[in-house]
N, C-alpha and C positions, 0 to 999 in steps of 0.2 A: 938248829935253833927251834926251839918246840914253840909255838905262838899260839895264843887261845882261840877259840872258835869265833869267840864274839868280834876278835882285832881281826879273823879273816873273813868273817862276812862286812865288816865296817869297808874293808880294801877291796873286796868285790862289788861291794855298792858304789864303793869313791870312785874306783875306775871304770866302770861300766857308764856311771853315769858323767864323767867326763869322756870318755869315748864317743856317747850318743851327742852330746854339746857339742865336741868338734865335729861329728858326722853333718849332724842336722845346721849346727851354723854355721859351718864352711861353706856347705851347700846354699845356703842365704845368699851370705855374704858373692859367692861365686857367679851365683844368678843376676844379684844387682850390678856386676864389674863387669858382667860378659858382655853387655851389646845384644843379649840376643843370640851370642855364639855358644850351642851346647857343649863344643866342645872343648872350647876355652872353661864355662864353667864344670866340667868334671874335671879338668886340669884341677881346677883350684879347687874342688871337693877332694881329690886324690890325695894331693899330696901332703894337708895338714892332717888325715886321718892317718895315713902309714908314719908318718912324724908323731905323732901324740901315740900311736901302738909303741913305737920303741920307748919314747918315755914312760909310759904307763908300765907294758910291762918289766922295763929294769929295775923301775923305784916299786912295783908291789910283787914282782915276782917270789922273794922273797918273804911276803907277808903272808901271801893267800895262794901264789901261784901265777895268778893275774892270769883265768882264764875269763872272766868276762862276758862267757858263752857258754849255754847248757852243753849243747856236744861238747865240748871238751871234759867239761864237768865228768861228762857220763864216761868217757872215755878215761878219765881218770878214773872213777871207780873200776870201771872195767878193769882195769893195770894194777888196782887196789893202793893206788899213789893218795888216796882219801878213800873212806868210810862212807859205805851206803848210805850212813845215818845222816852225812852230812850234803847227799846231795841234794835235797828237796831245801833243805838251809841258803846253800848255795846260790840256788835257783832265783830261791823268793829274793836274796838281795839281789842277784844280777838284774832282775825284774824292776823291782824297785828303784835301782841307782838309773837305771835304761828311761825309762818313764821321768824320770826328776829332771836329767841330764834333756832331755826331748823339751819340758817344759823351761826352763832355764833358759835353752835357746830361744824361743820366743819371747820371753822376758826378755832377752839382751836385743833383739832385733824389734821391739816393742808389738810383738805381732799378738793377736789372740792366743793363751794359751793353752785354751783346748779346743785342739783341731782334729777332723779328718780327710786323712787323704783321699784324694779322687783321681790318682795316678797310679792307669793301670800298670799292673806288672804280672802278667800270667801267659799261659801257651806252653806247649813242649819245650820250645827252642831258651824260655827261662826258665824252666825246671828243670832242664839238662843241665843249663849255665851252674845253679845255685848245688846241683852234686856236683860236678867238676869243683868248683868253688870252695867248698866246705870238704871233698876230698881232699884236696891240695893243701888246703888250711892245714889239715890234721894231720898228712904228713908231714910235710914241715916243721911241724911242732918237736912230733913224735922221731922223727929222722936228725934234726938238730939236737935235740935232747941224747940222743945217744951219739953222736957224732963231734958235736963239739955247743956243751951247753952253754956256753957263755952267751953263745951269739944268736942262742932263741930270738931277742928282741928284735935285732936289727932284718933275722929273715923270715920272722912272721909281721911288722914293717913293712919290706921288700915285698913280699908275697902280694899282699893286699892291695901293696901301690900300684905291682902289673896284674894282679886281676879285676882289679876296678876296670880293664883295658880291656882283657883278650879274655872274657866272662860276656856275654849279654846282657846278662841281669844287674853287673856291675859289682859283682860279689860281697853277697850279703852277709853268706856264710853265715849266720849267726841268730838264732831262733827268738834271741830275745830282744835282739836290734832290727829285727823283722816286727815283731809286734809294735815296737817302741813307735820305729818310722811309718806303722799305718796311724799315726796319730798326730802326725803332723803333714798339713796339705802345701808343702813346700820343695823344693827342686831335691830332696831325698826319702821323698816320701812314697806309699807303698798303700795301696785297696786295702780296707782291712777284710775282705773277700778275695784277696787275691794270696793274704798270708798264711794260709794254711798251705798251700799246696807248696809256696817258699818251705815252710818249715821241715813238708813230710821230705822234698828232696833233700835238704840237709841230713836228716836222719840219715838217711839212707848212702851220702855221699861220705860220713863220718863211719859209719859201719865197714862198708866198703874198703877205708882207709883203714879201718882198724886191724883188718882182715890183710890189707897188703905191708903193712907195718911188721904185721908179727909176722911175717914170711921173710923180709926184708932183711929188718932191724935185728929181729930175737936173737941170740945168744943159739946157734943151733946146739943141741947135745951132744958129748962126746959117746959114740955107740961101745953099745956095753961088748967086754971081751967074752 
């Protein structure tokens, strides 16, 4: 199915920015039910965010891909699965839709809509978490894709639901849900001093992955007679 560039930046904005709406007001909503229990409310941050990933990306995987995140973006160009030309396109609506989807949840929880976070998140021990994180992300993507694509959604879903857990940083994985969340000063929010150093580990845990993917996954060559 060939689909225009404008219906897949429209799908990359729609879901990005419902993905940051159920991050950010899950997280609300979790905060106010918990008592006070943090880890009741990342319970109830977890598991509506890995439920809206499988939804999102079943119903746009098809339109755009439903990466939703620049590493993947890049990593698809990388793979040449989209056109260089298209990744800065991309981007801006991932951006875009991440930002709207952030304000939207304060609209829905009546709170101020433009906030900043003053929750830190920095140190080794969450720069290591956010490459593990975004490592894991990308294979899974990239290993389900060639293994059995159907069921991308459910185990990039899955993924997210156990690395919210056994991640430190709570796996952000995602460079533009990183920026989104230092803009809102609520139980998933993020320094916007603290989001650079989030981002360059992602880089770097997506590279990494991309590097163990094509060792992995690739198709080895048959040697020549």
């Amino acid at each position: 199915m060939t689909v225009s560039l404008s219906r897949r930046l429209a799908a990359e904005a729609l879901g990005t920015g419902l993905l940051l709406a159920t991050i950010v007001g899950s997280g609300i909503m979790a905060e106010r039910l918990a008592g006070g229990n943090t880890a009741i409310a990342l319970l109830g941050n977890t598991l509506p965010t890995g439920a809206m990933l499988i939804v999102l990306i079943t119903l746009l995987g098809p339109i755009s891909g439903a990466h939703f995140n620049p590493v993947v973006s890049g990593v698809m160009v990388a793979r040449r699965e989209i056109g260089i030309a298209e990744f800065a396109p991309y981007v801006a609506a991932q951006v875009i839709g991440a930002v709207l989807g952030v304000l939207l949840a304060h609209g829905m929880f009546d709170l101020a809509l433009f906030q900043t976070s003053l929750k830190a998140r920095t140190g080794g021990g969450q720069w290591l978490a956010e490459t593990v994180a975004t490592f894991g992300l990308v294979v899974t993507i990239f290993g389900t894709l060639k293994v059995k694509p159907d069921f991308v959604p459910v185990a990039v879903g899955l993924y997210i639901t156990a690395a919210y857990w056994f991640t430190a940083s709570t796996s952000f994985a995602n460079p533009v849900v990183t920026l989104a969340r230092a803009f809102t000063d609520t139980f998933a929010g993020i320094r916007p001093i603290d989001a650079p150093g989030f981002v360059l580990a992602q880089i770097a845990g997506a590279a990494l992955a991309v590097a163990v993917c094509g060792f992995i996954f690739d198709d080895e060559k048959a040697p020549r007679s």
